[in-house]
C-alpha positions in Angstrom: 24.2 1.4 60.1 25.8 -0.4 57.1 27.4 -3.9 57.9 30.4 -4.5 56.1 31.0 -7.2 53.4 32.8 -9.7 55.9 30.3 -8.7 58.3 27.3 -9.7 55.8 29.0 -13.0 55.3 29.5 -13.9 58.7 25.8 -13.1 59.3 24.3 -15.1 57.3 26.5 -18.5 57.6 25.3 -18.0 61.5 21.5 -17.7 60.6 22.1 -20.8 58.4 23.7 -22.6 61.4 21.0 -21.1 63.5 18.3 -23.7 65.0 16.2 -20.7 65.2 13.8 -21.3 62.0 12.2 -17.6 62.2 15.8 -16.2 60.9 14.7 -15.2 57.0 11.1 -16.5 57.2 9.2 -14.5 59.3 6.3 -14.8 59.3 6.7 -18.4 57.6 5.5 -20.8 59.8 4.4 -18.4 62.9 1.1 -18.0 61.0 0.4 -21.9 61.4 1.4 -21.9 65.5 -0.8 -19.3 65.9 -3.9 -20.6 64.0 -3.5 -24.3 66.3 -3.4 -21.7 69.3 -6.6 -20.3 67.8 -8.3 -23.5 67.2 -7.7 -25.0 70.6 -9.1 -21.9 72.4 -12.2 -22.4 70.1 -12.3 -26.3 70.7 -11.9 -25.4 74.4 -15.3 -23.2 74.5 -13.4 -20.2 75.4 -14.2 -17.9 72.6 -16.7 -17.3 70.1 -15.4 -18.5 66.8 -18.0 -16.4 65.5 -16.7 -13.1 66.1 -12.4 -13.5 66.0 -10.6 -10.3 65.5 -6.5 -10.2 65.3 -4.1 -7.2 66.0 -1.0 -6.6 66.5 2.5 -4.2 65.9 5.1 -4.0 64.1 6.2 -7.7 63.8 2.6 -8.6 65.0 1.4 -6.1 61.8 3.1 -8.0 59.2 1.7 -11.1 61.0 -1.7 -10.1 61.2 -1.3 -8.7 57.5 0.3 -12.0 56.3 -2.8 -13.7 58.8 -5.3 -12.0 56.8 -4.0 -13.3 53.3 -3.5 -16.9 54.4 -7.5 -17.1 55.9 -10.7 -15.2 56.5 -11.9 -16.4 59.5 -11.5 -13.2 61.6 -14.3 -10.3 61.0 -12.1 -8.1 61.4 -8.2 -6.7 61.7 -6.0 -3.5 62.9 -2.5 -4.3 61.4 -0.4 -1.4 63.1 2.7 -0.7 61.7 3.4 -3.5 59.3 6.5 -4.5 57.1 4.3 -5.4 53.9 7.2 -5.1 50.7 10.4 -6.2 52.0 12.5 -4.4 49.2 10.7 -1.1 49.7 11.3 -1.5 53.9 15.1 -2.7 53.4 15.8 0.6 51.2 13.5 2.9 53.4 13.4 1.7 56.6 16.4 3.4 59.8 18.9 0.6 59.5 19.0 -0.6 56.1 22.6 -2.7 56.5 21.4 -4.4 59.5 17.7 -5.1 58.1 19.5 -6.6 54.9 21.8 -8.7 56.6 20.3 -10.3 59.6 16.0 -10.4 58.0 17.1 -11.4 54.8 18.6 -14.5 53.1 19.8 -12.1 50.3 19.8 -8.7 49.0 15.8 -8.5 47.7 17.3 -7.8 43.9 19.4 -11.2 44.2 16.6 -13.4 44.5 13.4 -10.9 44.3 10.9 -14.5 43.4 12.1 -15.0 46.9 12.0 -12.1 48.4 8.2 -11.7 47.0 6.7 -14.9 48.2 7.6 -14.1 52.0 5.4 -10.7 52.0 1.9 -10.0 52.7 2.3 -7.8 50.0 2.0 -11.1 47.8 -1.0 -12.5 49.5 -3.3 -9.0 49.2 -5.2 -10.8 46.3 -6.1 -13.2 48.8 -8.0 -10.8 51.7 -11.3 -10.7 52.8 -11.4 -9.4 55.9 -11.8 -5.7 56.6 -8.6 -4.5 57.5 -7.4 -1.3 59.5 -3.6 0.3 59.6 -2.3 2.3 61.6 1.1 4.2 61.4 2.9 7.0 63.0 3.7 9.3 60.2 7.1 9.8 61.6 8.0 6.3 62.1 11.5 5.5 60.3 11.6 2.2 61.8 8.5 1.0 59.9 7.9 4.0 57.0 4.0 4.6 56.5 4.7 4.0 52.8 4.2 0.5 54.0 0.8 0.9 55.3 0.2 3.2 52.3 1.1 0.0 50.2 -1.2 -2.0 51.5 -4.1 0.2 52.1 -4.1 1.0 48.6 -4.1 -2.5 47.3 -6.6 -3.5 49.4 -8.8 -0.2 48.3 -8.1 -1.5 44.9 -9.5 -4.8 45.6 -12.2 -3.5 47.0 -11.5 -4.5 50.6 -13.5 -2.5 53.5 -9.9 -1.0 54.5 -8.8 2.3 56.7 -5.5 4.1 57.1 -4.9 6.0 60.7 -2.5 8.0 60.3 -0.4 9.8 63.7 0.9 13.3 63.1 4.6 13.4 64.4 4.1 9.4 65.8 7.3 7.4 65.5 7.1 3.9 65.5 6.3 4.5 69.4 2.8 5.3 68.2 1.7 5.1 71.8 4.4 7.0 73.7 1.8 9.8 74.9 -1.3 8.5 76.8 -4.0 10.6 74.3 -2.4 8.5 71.5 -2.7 5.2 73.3 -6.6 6.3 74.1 -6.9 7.3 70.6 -5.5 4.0 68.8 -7.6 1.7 71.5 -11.0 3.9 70.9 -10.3 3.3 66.5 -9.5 -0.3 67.1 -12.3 -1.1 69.3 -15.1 1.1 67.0 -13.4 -1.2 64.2 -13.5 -4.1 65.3 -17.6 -3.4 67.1 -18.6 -2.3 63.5 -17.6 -5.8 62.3 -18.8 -7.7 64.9 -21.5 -9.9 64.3 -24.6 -9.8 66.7 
């Protein structure tokens, strides 16, 4: 779906305008909401801060990859389906005019500083925390050559990493019930292998 220049313009002036601060900074300032949502649960007595674990899909992969950069307080994570290089999922990814113009300030080449600095891609140096992906090898929506980003930097970092990869999964990695079975049964082993006693 391409978006035309007009289109583009008109786009962007109304994510300017927009109160809605996520527009071009995701994930921003959604990391800090949910780290206060974590510490009140903790300072409440419900959960033991000794053994956190964060998940999530597709906007909750880049989060929890972005999450894992920023601290190392969880044992362990299962980012499925993450958006990890902005520049590489714009020119890859099903719907590269509509990614561009309404998840982007600019075109990534116009301002790639910018573009960089709101990735998890850019934080990798920064994980701890044993990190799983997971990816449906036919997703366009989110290409596994974003997992396959990330997974290999953190294998180069020497991260405790591993990449589960769905034969003929779209980014409906769950859409048969075997599938959902299988990606509960690999996050739960993954996440009991970290736990701490």
């Amino acid at each position: 779906m391409w978006c035309s220049t007009s289109t583009r313009a008109a786009a962007r002036a109304t994510a300017r305008r927009s109160p809605q601060l996520i527009n071009g900074n995701y994930p921003g300032h959604d990391y800090d909401d949910l780290k206060s949502g974590v510490d009140f649960v903790i300072q409440k007595g419900f959960v033991d801060e000794r053994n956190l674990f964060v998940t999530g899909g597709s906007g909750g992969g880049v989060l929890t990859a972005w999450i894992v950069g920023k601290t190392d307080r969880f044992r362990a994570a299962v980012s499925s389906k993450p958006v990890i290089n902005r520049t590489s999922f714009v020119l890859t990814a099903d719907m590269p005019g509509f990614f561009a113009n309404y998840w982007l300030t600019s075109m990534p080449w116009d301002k790639p500083d910018e573009a960089h600095r709101q990735l998890p891609l850019a934080l990798v140096g920064r994980v701890k925390t044993p990190t799983m992906l997971l990816t449906g090898e036919e997703d366009h929506r989110t290409p596994i050559s974003e997992s396959e980003q990330f997974y290999s930097a953190l294998k180069l970092r020497g991260v405790d990493t591993a990449l589960v990869r769905f034969p003929e999964a779209s980014h409906a990695t769950v859409d048969r019930p075997s599938r959902l079975i299988a990606k509960t049964l690999y996050m739960l082993k993954w996440f009991e292998t970290y736990r701490k006693p």
